[in-house]
C-alpha positions in Angstrom: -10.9 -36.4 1.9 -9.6 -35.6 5.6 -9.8 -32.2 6.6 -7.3 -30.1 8.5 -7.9 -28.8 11.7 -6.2 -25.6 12.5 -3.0 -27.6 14.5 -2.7 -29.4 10.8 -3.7 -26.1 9.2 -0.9 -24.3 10.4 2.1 -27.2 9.1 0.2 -27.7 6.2 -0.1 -23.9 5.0 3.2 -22.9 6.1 4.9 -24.9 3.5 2.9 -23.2 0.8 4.0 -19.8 2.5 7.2 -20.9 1.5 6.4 -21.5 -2.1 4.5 -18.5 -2.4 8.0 -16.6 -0.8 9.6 -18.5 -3.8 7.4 -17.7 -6.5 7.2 -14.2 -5.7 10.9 -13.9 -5.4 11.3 -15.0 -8.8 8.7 -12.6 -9.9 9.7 -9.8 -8.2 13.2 -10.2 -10.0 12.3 -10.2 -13.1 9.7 -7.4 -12.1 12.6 -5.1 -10.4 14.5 -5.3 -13.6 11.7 -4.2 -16.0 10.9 -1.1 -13.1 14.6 -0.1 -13.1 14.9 0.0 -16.4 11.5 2.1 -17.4 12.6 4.6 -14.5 15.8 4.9 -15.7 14.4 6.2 -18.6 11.2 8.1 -17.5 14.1 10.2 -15.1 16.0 11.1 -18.4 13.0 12.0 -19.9 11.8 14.1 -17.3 14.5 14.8 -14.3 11.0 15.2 -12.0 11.0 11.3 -11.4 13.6 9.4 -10.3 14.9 6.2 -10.9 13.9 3.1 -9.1 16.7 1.2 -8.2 17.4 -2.6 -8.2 18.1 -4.0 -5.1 19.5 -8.0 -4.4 17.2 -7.8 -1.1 14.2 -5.8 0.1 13.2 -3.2 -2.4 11.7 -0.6 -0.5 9.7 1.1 -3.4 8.0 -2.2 -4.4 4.7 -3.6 -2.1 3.5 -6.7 -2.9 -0.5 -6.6 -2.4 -1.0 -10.0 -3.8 1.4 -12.3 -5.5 0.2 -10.8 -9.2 -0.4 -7.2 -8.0 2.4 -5.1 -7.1 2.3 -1.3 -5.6 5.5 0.7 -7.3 6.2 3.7 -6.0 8.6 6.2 -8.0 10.4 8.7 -6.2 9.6 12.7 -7.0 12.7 14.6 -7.7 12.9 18.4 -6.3 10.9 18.8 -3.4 12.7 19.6 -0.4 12.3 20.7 3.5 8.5 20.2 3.0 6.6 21.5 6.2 3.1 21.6 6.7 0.5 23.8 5.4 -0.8 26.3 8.2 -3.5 28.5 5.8 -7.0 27.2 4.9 -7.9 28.5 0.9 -10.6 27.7 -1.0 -9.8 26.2 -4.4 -12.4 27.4 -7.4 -10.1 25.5 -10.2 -11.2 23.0 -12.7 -8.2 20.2 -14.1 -9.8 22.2 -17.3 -8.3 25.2 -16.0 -12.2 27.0 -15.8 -13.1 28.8 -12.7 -16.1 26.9 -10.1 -18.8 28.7 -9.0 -17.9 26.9 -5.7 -15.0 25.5 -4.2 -13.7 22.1 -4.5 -14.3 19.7 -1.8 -11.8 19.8 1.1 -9.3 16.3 1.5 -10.7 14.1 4.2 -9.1 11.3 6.0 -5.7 10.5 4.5 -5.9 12.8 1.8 -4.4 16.2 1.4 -3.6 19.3 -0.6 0.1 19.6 -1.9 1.1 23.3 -2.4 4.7 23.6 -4.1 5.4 26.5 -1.4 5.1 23.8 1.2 9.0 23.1 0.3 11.7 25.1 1.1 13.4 23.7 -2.2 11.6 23.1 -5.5 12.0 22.8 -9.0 11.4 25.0 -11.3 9.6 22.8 -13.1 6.7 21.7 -10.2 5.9 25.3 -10.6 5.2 24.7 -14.3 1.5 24.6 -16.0 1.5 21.0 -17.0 1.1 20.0 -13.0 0.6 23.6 -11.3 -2.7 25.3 -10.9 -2.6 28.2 -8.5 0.1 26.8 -6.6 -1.1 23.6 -5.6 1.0 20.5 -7.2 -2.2 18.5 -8.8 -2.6 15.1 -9.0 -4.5 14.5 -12.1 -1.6 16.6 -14.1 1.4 14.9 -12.5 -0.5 11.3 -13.3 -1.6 12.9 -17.0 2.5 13.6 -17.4 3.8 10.8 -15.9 1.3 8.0 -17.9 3.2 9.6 -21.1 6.4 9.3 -19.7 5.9 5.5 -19.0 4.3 5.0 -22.9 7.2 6.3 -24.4 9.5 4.5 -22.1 7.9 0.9 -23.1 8.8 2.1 -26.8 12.1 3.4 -26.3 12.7 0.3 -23.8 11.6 -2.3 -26.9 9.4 -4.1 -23.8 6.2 -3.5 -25.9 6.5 -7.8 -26.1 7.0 -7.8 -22.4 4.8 -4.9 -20.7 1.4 -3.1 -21.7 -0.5 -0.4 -20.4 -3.5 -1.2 -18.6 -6.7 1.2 -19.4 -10.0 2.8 -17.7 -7.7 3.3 -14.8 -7.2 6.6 -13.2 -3.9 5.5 -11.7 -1.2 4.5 -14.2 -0.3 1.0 -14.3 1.2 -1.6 -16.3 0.7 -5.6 -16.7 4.6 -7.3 -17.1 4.8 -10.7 -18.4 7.0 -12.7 -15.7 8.6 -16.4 -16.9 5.9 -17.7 -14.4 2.7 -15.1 -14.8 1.6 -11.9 -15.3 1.8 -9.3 -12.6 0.2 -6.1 -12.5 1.5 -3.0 -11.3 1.1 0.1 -10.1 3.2 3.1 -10.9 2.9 5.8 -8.2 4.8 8.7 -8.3 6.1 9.5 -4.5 6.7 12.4 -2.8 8.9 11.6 -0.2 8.8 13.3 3.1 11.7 11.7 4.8 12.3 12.2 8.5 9.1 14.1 9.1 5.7 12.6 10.7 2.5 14.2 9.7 0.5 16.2 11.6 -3.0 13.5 10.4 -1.2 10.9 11.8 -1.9 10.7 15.7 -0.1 7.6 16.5 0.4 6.7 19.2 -2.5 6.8 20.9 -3.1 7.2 24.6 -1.6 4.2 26.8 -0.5 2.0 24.1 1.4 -0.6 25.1 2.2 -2.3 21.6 5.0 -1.2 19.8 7.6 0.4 22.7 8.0 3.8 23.2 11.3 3.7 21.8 10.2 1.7 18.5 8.0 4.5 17.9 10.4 7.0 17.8 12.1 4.5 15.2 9.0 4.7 12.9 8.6 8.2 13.5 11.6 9.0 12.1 10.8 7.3 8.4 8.4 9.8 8.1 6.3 8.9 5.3 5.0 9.4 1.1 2.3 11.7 -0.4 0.5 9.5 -3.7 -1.5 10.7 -6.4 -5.4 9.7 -5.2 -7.4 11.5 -6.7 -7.8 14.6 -9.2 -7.0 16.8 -6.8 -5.8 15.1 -3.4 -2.6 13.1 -2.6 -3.1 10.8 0.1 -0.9 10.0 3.0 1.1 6.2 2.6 3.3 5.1 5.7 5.0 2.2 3.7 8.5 2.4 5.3 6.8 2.8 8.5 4.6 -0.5 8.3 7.4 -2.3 7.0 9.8 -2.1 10.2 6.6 -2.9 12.4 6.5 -6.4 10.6 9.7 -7.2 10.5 9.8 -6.5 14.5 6.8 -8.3 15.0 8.1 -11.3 17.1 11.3 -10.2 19.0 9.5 -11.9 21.8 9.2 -15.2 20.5 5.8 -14.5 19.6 3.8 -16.3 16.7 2.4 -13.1 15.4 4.5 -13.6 11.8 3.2 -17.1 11.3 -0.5 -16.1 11.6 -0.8 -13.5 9.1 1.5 -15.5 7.0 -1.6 -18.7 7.1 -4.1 -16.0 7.1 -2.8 -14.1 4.1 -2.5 -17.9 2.6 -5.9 -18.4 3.5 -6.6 -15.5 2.1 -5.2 -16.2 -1.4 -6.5 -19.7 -1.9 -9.8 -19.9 -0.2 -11.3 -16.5 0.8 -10.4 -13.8 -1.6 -8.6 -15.5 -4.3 -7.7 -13.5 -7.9 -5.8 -11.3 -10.0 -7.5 -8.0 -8.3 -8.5 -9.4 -4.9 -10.9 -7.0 -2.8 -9.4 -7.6 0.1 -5.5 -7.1 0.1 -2.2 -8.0 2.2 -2.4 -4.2 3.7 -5.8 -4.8 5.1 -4.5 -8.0 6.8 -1.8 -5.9 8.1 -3.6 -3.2 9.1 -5.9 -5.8 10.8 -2.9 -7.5 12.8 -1.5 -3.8 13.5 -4.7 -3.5 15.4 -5.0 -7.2 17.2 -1.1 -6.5 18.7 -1.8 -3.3 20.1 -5.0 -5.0 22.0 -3.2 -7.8 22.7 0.3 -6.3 23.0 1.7 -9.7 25.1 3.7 -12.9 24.7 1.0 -14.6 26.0 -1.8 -13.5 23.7 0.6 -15.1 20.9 2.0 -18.3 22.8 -0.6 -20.6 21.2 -1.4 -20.6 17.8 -4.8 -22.1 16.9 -5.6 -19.1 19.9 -4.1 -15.9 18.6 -4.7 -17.5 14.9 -8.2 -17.7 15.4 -8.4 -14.1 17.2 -7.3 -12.5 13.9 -9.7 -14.2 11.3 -12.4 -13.0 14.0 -11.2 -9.2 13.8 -10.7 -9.5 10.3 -14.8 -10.9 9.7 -15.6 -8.4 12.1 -14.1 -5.5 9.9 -15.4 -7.0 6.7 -18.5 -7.6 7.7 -19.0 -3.3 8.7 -17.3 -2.6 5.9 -15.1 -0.8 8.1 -10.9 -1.2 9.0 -9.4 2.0 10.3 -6.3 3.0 8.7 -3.4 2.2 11.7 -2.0 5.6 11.6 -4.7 8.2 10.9 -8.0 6.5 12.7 -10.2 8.6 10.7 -9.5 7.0 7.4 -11.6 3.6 6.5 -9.4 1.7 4.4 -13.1 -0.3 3.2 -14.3 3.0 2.0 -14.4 2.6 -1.8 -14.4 -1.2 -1.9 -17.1 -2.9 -3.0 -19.6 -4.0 -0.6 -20.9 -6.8 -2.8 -17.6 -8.8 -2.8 -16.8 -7.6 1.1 -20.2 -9.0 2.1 -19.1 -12.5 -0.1 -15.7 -12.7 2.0 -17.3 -12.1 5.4 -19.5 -15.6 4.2 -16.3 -17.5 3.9 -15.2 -15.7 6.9 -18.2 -17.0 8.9 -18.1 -20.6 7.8 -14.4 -21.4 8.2 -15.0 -19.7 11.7 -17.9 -21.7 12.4 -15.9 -25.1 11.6 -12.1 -24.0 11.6 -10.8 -26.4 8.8 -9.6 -26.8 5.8 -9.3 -29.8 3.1 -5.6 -30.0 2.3 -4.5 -29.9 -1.5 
């Protein structure tokens, strides 16, 4: 059989983008309607979470990270004018509710404490024992309330035919049976911080010339979501943020869109295929976040076999450290807690399509 080079690659893998835009469209239909109307009832069980609403377009609360693996995020209810905390404490707690001998572990990188007197406005309830120890709003306890929520919602729903819970997770998530496959997803309750940048994230860095001044006062200004992480950090997400730098990718005629769309093919069918893929479509755009702002002109993205070929190089160069730096907080390595085995595996199939750039068409 004739292989592809990458001028062929890029005809040939651009038509299965398009089924895969398809696919997932369907999907995520039949997905938003399921989300909507679990949400709508977790709210009325619990006014803390809001719904999730349905939208005919882009759904804002809903990330693809593979075409069966979906990121959800649920909006927190009544937590307002949030500002940043300006007092280091030690934290002695257990999720128990026993007293440590020695304090908890500070957050690192993306992660963070989340005292309820950080907002101006709150609740009642956030300052209630089922997810409030000592003031701080606790992960563990918020995810221990919500998974309950979301049980008694599939009952009340009647989807116990279409959605299941999925176990020995920390996170809460769910497996929905689509008319095409299953998709798993994610259920992350949100706390939105609208409007307001944090203080981790020091973006933009010195003499950046990729995005424009006046686009980063645009992303700025979307602010950006506190998720449950861990038992006792929430961790910083820039979703909104990420999403208008893609779809501004290529106001200069640029081919940047139609080389992560063949590498995230690539990535699907050949490299990193699966359910639960190590390697996800937010690595690949964190790594083209980080090949634009080196290469931040129209020329660097004129040809594509070129600037195609420059990104599967930085992406095998970050797989094979085990390393990708978070695009807005630097000291945060998104490879962290990944597996090393099955990075080390992709950096092979990395090497070898680099080696020989081509492909055997389907």
């Amino acid at each position: 059989m004739k292989s592809l080079t990458v001028g062929g690659l890029e005809d040939c893998l651009l038509n299965k983008v398009d089924l895969r835009r398809q696919q997932i469209s369907q999907a995520m239909e039949e997905v938003q309607k399921v989300v909507h109307h679990l949400t709508t009832n977790i709210s009325n069980q619990d006014i803390r979470f809001q719904t999730v609403p349905y939208s005919d377009t882009y759904n804002e609360n809903i990330k693809v990270l593979a075409p069966s693996q979906f990121l959800v995020t649920v909006p927190i209810k009544g937590l307002a004018g949030y500002k940043e905390a300006r007092e280091q404490r030690w934290r002695y707690y257990t999720l128990q509710g026993t007293r440590l001998p020695c304090p908890l572990r500070d957050p690192e990188g993306l992660q963070q404490w989340l005292e309820v007197e950080q907002f101006m406005k709150s609740l009642w309830q956030w300052h209630e024992t089922d997810v409030n120890i000592d003031g701080d709003i606790v992960p563990a306890k918020v995810l221990l309330v919500f998974r309950k929520l979301v049980e008694n919602a599939i009952r009340t729903c009647h989807l116990s035919g279409k959605v299941s819970m999925l176990g020995n997770r920390s996170a809460v998530w769910i497996a929905v049976e689509t008319s095409a496959y299953q998709v798993e997803l994610e259920l992350a309750p949100a706390v939105e911080i609208p409007t307001t940048w944090s203080e981790k994230a020091r973006w933009p860095r010195c003499l950046q010339r990729w995005p424009s001044q006046e686009r980063v006062e645009c992303i700025k200004s979307f602010g950006f979501n506190l998720l449950p992480c861990s038992n006792y950090h929430w961790q910083l997400s820039f979703l909104r943020a990420e999403q208008v730098l893609l779809e501004q990718l290529d106001e200069d005629g640029g081919c940047r869109r139609k080389c992560f769309q063949v590498m995230r093919q690539l990535k699907e069918d050949v490299w990193c295929p699966g359910n639960r893929p190590v390697i996800t479509s937010h690595h690949l755009q964190t790594v083209l976040f980080w090949t634009c702002e080196k290469y931040p002109h129209f020329k660097d993205w004129k040809v594509f076999s070129k600037a195609f070929l420059r990104l599967v190089r930085k992406l095998h160069k970050c797989v094979s450290q085990h390393f990708l730096k978070h695009y807005f907080v630097r000291n945060s390595n998104l490879f962290q807690c990944t597996n090393p085995i099955e990075l080390d595996a992709v950096a092979q199939k990395l090497a070898t399509f680099l080696k020989k750039p081509q492909i055997s068409p389907p």
